[in-house]
C-alpha positions, -999 to 999 in steps of 0.1 A, spaced: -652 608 373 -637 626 404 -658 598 424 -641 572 407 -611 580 409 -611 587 447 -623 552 452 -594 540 431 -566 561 448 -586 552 483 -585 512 475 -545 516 464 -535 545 487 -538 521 518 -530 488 507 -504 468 507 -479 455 539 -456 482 551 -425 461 538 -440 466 507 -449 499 511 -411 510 523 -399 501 490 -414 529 474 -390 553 468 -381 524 439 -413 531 419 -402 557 394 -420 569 362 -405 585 332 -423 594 298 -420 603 263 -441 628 241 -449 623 197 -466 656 187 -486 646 147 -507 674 141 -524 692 170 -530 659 187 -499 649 213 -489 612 224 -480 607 262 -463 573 266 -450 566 301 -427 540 315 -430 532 352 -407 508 373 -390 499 400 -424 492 417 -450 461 419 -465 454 387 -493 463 375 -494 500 375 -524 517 371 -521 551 349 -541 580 360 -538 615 332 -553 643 346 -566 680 334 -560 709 353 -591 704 370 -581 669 387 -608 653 362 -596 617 351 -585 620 311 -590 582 301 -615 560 321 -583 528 311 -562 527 339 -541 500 329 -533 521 295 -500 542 302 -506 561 270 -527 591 262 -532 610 231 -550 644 232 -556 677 216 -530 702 224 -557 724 241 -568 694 266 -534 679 276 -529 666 311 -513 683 336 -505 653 359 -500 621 357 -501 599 389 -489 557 386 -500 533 415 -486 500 420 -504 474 432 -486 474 466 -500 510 467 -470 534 461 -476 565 442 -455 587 422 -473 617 407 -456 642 377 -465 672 372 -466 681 333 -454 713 321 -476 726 291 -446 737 264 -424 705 269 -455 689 259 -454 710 228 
């Protein structure tokens, strides 16, 4: 997964025309948690940015959560949440957010 994922961040990292690219302080991300259970809903709003966004949850080890990057919702135990999130427009701006565990909870 770890390959995958750096050919995806290396193809959207890069791209895009600097104008483009000096509008990305405009991309911003904000989510919201549901807790049912022991199982916890991530749903995550990005904008400001060039649509699409592609949604990237990952564990503390950097290991991609959910192979659908176009999916900005993730639902997982409470012992395998994410601790970041990173969004990529498709003019290749990036805004990564750190989770912390007990507001997940």
């Amino acid at each position: 997964m770890n390959v995958f994922l750096f050919m995806v961040l290396s193809l959207f990292g890069g791209s895009g025309s600097n104008e483009v690219r000096d509008n990305c302080d405009r991309l911003k991300i904000t989510y919201d948690t549901q807790v049912v259970g022991d199982k916890i809903t991530i749903s995550v709003q990005a904008s400001g940015g060039t649509e699409p966004y592609y949604y990237f949850f990952l564990d503390k080890n950097l290991n991609m959560i959910s192979l659908d990057v176009k999916k900005n919702i993730c639902t997982a135990d409470k012992g395998t949440l994410p601790k970041l999130l990173r969004v990529i427009d498709s003019g290749g701006c990036t805004q990564t957010l750190e989770f912390n565990e007990t507001s997940l909870r």
